[in-house]
PDB file of N, H, CA, C and O in Angstrom:
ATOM      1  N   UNK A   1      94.037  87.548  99.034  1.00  0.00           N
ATOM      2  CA  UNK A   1      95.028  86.747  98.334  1.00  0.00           C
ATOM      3  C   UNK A   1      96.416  86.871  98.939  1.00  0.00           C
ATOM      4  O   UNK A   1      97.329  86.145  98.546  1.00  0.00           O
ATOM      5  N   UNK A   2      96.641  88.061 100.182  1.00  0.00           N
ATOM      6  H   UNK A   2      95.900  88.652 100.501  1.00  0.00           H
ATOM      7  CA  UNK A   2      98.071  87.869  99.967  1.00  0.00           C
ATOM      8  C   UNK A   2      98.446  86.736 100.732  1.00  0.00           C
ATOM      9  O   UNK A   2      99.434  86.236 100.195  1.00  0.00           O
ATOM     10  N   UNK A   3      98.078  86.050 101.827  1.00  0.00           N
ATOM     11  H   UNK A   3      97.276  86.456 102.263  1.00  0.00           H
ATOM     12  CA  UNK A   3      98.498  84.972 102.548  1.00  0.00           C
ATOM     13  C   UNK A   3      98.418  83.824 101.818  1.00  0.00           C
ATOM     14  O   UNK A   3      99.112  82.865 102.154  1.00  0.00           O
ATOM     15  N   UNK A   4      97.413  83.729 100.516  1.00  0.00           N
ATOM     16  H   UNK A   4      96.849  84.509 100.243  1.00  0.00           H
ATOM     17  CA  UNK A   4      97.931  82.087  99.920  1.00  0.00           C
ATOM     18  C   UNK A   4      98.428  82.449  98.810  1.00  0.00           C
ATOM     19  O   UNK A   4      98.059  81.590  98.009  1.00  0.00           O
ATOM     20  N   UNK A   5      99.228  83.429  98.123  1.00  0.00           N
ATOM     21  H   UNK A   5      99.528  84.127  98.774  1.00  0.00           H
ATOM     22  CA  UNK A   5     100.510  83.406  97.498  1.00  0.00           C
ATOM     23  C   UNK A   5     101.833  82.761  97.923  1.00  0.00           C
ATOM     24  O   UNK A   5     102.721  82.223  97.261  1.00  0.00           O
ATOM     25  N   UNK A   6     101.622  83.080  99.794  1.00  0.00           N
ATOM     26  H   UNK A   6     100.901  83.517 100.331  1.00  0.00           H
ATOM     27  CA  UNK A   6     102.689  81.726  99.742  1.00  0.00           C
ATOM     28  C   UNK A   6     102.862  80.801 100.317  1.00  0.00           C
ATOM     29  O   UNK A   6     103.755  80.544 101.124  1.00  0.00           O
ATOM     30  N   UNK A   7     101.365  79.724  99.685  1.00  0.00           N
ATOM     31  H   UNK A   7     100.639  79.933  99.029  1.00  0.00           H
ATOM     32  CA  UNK A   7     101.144  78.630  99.624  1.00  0.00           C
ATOM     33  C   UNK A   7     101.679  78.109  98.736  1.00  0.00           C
ATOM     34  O   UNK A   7     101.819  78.791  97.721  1.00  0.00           O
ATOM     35  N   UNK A   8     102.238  76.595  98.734  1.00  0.00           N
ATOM     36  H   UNK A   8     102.124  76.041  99.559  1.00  0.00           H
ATOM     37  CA  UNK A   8     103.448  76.167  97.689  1.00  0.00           C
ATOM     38  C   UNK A   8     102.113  75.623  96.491  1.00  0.00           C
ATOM     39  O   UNK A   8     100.985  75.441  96.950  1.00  0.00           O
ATOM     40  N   UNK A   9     102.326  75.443  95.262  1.00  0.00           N
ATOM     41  H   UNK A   9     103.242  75.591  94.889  1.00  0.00           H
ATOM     42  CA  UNK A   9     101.659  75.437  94.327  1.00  0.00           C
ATOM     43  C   UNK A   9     100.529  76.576  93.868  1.00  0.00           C
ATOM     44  O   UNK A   9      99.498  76.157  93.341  1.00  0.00           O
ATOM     45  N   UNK A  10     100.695  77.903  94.046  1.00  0.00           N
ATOM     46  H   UNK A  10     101.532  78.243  94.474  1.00  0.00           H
ATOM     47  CA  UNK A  10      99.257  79.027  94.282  1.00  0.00           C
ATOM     48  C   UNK A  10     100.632  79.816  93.388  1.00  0.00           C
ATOM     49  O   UNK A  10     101.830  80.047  93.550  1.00  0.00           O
ATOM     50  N   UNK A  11      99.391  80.059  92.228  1.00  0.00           N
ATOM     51  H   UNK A  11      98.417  79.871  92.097  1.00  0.00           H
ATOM     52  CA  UNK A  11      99.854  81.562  91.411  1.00  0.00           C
ATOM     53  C   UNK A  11      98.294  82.347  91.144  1.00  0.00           C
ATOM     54  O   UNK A  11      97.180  81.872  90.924  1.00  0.00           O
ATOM     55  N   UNK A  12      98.671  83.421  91.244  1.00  0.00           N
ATOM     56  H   UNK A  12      99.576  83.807  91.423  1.00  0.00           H
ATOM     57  CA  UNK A  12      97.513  84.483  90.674  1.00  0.00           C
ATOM     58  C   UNK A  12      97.524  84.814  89.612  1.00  0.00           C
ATOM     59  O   UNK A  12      96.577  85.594  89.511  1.00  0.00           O
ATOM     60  N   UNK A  13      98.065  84.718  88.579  1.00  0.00           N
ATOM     61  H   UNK A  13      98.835  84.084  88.661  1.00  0.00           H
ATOM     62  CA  UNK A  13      98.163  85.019  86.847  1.00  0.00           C
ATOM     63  C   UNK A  13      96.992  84.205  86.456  1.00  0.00           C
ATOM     64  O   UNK A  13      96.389  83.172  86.749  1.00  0.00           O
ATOM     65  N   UNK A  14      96.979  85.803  85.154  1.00  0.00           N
ATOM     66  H   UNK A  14      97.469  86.642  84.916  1.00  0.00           H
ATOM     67  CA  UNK A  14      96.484  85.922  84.149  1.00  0.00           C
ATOM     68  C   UNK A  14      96.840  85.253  83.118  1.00  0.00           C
ATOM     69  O   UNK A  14      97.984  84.973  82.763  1.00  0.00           O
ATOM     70  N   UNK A  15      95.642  84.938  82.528  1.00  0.00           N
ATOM     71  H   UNK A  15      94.712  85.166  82.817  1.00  0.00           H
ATOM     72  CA  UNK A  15      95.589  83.462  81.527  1.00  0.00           C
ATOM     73  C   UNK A  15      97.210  83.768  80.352  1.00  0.00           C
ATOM     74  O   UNK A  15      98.051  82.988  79.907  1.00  0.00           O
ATOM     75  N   UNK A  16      97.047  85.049  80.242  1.00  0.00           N
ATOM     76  H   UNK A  16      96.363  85.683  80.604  1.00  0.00           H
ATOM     77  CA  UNK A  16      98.205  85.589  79.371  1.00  0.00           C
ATOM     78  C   UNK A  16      99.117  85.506  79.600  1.00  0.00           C
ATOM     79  O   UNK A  16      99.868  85.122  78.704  1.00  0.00           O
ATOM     80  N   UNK A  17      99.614  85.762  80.760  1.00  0.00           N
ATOM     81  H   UNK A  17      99.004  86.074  81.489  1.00  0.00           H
ATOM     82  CA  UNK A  17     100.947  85.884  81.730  1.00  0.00           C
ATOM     83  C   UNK A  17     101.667  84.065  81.656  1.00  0.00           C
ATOM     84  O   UNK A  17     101.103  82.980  81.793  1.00  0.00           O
ATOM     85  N   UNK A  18     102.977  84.394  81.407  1.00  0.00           N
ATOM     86  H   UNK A  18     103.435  85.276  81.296  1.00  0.00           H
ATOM     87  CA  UNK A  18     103.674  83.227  81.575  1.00  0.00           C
ATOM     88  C   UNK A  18     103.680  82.234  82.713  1.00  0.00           C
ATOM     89  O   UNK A  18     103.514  82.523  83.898  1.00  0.00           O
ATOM     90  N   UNK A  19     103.948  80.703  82.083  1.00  0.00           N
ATOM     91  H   UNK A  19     104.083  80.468  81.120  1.00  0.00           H
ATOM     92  CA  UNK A  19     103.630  79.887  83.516  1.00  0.00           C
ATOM     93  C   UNK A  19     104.406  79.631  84.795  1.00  0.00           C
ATOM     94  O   UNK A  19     105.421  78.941  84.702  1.00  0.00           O
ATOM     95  N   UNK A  20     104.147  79.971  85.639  1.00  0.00           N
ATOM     96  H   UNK A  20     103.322  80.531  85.715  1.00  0.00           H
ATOM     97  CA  UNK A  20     104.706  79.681  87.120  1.00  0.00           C
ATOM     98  C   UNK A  20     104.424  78.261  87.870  1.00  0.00           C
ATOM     99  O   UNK A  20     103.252  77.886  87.901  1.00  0.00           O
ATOM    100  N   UNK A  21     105.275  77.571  88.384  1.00  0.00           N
ATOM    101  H   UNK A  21     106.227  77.876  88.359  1.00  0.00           H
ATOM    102  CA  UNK A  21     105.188  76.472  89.340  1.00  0.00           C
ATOM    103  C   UNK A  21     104.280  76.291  90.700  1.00  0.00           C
ATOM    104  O   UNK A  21     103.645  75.384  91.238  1.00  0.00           O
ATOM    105  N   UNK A  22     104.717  78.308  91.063  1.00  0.00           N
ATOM    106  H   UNK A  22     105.233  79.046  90.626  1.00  0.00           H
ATOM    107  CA  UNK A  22     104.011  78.071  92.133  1.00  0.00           C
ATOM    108  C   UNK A  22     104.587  77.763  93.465  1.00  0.00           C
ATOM    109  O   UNK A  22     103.874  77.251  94.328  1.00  0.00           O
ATOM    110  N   UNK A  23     106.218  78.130  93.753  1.00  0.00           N
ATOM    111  H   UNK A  23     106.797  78.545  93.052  1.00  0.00           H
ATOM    112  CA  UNK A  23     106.519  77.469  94.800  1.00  0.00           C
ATOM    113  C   UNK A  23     107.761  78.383  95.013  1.00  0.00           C
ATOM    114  O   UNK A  23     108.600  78.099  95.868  1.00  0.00           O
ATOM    115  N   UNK A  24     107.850  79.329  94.333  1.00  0.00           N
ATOM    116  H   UNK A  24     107.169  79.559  93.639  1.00  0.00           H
ATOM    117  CA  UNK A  24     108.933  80.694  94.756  1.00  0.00           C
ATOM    118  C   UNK A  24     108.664  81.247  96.095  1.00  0.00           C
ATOM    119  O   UNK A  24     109.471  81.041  97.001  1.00  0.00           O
ATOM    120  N   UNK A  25     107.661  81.890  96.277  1.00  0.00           N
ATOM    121  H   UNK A  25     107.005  82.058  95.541  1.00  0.00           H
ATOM    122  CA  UNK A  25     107.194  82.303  97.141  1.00  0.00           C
ATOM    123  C   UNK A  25     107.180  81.850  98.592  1.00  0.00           C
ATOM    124  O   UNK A  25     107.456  82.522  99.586  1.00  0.00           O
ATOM    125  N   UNK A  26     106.750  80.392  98.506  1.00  0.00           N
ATOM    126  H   UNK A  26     106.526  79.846  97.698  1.00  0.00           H
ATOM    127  CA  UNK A  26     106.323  79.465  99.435  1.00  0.00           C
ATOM    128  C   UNK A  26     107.997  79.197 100.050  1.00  0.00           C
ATOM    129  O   UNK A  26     108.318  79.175 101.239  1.00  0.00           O
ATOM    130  N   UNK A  27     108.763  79.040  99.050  1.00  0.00           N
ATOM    131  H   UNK A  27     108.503  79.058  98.085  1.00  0.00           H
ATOM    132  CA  UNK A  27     110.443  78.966  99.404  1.00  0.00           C
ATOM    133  C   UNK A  27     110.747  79.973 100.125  1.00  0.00           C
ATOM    134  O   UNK A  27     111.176  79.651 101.233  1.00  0.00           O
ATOM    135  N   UNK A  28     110.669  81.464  99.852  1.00  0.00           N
ATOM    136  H   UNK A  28     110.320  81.725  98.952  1.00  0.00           H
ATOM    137  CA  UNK A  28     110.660  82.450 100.432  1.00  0.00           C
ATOM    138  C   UNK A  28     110.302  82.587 101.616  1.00  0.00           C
ATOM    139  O   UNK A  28     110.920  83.121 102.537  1.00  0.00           O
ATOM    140  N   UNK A  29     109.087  82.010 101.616  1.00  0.00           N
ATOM    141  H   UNK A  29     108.584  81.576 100.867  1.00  0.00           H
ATOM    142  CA  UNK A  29     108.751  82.108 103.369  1.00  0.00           C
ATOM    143  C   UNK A  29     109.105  81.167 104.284  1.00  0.00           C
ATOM    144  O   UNK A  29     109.211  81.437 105.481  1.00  0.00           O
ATOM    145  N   UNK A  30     109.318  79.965 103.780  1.00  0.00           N
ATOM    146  H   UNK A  30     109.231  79.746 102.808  1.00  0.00           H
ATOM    147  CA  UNK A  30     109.665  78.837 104.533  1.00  0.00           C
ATOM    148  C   UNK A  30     110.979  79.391 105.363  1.00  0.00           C
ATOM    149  O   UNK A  30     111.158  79.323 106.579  1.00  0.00           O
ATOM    150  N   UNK A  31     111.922  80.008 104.275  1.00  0.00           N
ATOM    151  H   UNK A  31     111.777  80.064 103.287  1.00  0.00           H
ATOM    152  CA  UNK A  31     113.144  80.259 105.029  1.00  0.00           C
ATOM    153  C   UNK A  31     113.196  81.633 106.069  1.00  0.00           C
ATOM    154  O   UNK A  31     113.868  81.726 107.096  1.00  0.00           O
ATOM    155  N   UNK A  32     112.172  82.786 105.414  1.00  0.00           N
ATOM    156  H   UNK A  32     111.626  82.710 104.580  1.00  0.00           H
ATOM    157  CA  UNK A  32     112.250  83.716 106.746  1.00  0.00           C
ATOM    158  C   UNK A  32     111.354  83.284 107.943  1.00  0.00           C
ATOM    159  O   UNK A  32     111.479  83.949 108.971  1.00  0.00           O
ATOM    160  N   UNK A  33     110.114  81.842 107.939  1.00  0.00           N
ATOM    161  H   UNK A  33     110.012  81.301 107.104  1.00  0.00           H
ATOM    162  CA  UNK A  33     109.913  81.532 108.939  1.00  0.00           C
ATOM    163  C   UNK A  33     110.720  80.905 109.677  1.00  0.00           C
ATOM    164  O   UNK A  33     110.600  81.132 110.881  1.00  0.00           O
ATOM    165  N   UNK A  34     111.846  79.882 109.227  1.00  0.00           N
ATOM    166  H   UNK A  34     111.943  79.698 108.249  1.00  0.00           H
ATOM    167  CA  UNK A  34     112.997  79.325 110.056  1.00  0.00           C
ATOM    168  C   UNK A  34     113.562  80.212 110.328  1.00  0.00           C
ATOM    169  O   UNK A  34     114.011  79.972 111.448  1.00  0.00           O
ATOM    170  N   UNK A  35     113.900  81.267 109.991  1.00  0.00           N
ATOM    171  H   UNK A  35     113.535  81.462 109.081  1.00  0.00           H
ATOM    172  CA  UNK A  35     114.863  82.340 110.827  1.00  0.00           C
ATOM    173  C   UNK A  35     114.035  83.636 111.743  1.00  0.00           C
ATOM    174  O   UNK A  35     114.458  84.739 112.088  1.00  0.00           O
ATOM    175  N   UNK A  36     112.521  82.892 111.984  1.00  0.00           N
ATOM    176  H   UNK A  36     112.177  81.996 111.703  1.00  0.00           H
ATOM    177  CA  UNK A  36     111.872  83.881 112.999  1.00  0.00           C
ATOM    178  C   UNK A  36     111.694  84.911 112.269  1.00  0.00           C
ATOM    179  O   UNK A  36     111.427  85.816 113.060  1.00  0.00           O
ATOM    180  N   UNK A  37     111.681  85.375 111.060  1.00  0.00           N
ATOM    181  H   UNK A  37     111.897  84.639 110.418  1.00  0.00           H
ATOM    182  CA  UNK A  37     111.426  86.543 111.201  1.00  0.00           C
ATOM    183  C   UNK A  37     109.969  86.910 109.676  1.00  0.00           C
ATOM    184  O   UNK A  37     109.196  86.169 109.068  1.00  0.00           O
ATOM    185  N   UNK A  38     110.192  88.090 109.646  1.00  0.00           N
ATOM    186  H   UNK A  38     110.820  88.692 110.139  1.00  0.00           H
ATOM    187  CA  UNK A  38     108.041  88.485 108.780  1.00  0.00           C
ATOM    188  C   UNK A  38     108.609  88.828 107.595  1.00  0.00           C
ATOM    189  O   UNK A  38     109.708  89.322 107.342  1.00  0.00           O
ATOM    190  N   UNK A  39     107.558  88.444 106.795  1.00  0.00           N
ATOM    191  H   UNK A  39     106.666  88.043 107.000  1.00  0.00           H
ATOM    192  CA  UNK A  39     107.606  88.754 105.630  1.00  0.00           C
ATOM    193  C   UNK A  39     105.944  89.331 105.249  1.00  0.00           C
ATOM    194  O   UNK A  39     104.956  88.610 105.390  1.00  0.00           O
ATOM    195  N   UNK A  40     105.894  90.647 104.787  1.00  0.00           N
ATOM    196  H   UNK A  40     106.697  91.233 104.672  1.00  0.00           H
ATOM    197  CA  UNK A  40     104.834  91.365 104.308  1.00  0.00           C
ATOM    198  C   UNK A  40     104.456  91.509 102.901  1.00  0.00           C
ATOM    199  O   UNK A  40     105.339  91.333 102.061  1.00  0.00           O
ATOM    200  N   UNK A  41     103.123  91.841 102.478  1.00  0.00           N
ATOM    201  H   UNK A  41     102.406  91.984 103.160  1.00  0.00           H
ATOM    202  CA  UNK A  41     102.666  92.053 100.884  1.00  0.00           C
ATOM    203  C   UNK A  41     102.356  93.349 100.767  1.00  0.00           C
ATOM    204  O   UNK A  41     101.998  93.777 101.865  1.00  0.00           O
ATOM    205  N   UNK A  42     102.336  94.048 100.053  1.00  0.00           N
ATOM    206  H   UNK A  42     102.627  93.701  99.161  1.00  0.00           H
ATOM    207  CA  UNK A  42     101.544  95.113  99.602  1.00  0.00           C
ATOM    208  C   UNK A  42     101.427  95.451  97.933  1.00  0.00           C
ATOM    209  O   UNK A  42     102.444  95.759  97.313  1.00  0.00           O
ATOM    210  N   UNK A  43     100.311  95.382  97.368  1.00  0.00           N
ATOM    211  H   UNK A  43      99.484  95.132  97.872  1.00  0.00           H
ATOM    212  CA  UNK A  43      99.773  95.590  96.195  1.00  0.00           C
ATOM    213  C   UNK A  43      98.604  96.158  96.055  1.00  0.00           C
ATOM    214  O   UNK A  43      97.680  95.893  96.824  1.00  0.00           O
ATOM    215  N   UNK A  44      98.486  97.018  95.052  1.00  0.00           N
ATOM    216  H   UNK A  44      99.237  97.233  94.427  1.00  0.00           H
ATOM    217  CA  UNK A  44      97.609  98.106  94.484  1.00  0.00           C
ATOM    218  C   UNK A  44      97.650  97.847  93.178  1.00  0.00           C
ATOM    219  O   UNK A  44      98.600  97.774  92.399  1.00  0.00           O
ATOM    220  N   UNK A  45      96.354  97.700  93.017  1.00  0.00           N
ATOM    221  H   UNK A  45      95.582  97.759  93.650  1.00  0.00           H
ATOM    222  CA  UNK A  45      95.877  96.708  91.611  1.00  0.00           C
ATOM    223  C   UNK A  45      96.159  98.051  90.652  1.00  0.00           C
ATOM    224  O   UNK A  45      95.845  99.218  90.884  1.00  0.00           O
ATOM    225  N   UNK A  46      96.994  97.383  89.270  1.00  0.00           N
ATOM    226  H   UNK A  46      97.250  96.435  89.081  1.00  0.00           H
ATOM    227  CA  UNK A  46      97.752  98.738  88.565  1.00  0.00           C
ATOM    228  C   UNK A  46      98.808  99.444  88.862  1.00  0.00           C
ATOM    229  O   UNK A  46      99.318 100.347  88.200  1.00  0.00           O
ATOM    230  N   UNK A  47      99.206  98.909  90.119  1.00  0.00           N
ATOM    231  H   UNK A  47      98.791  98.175  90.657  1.00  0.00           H
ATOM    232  CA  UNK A  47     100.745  99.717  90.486  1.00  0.00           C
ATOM    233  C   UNK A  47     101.299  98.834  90.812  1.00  0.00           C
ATOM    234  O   UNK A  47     102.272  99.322  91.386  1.00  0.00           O
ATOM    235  N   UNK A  48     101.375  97.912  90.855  1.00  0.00           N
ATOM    236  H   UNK A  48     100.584  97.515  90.389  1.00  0.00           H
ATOM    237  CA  UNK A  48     102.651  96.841  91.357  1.00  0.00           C
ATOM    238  C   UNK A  48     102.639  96.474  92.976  1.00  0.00           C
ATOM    239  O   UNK A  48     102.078  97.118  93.863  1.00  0.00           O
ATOM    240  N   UNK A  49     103.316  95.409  93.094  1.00  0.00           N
ATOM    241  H   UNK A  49     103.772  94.886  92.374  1.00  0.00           H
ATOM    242  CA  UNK A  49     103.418  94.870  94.506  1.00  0.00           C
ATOM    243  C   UNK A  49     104.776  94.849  95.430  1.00  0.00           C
ATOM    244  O   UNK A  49     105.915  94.566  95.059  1.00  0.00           O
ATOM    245  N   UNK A  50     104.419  95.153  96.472  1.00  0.00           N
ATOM    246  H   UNK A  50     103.494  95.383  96.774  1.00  0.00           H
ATOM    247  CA  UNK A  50     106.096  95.294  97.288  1.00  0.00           C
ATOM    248  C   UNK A  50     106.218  94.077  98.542  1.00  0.00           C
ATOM    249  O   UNK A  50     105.374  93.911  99.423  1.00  0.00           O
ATOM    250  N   UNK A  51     107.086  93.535  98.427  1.00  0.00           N
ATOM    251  H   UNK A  51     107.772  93.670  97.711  1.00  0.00           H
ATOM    252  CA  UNK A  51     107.511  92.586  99.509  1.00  0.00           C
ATOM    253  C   UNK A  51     108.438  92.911 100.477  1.00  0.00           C
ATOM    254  O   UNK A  51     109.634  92.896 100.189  1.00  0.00           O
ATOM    255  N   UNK A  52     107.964  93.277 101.864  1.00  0.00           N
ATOM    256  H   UNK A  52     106.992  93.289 102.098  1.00  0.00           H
ATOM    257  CA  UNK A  52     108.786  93.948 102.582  1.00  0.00           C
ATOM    258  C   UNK A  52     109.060  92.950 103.683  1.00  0.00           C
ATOM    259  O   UNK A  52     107.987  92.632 104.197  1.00  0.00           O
ATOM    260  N   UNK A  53     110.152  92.292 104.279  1.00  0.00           N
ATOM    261  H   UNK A  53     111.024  92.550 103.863  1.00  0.00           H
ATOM    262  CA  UNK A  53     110.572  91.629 105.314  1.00  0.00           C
ATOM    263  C   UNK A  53     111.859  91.656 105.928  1.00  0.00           C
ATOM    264  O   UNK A  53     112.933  91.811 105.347  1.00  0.00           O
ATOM    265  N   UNK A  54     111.632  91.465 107.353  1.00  0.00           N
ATOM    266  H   UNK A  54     110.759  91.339 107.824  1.00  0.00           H
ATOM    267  CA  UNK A  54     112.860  91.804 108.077  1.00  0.00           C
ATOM    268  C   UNK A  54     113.814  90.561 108.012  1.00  0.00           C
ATOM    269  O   UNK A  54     113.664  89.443 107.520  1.00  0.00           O
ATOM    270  N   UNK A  55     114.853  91.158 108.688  1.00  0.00           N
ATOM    271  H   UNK A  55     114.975  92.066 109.088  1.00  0.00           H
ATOM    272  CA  UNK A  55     116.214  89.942 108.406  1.00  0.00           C
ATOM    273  C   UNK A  55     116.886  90.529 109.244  1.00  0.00           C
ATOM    274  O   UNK A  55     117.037  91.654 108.767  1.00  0.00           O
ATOM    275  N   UNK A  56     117.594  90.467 110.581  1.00  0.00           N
ATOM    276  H   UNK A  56     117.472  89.554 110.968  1.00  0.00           H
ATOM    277  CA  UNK A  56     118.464  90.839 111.890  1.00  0.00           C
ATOM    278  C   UNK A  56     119.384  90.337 111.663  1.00  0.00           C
ATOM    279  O   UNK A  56     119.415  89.142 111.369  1.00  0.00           O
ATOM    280  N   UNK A  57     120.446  91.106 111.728  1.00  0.00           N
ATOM    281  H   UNK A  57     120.420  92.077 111.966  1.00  0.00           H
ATOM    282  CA  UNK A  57     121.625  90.695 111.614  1.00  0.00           C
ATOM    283  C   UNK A  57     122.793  90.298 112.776  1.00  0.00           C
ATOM    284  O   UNK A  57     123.592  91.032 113.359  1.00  0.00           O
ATOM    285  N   UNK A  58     122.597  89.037 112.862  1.00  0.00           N
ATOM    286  H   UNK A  58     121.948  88.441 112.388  1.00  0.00           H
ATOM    287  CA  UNK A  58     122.639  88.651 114.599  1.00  0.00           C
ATOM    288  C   UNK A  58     124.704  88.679 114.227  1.00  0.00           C
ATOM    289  O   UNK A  58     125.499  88.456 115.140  1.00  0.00           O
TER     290      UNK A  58
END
């Protein structure tokens, strides 16, 4: 799952969990792919998820 989280319209929630659009994410990456640079996932089911990406400060 972590590469089509940020696909524009893709949420992973639970039926419970409040509604999302679906296109945060996808914003997110659009712009660190125009500026060349990575954006990473990491999640551990029960502990939360970390979004780690670079940004150079030219």
């Amino acid at each position: 799952y972590h590469q089509k989280i940020f696909e524009i319209f893709q949420t992973l929630r639970e039926q419970n969990e409040q509604e999302s659009t679906g296109v945060g994410l996808a914003i997110v990456k659009k712009i660190i792919d125009d500026h060349q640079e990575d954006i990473m996932v990491k999640s551990e089911l029960g502990k939360g998820t970390e979004f780690i990406f670079t940004w150079r400060n030219n």
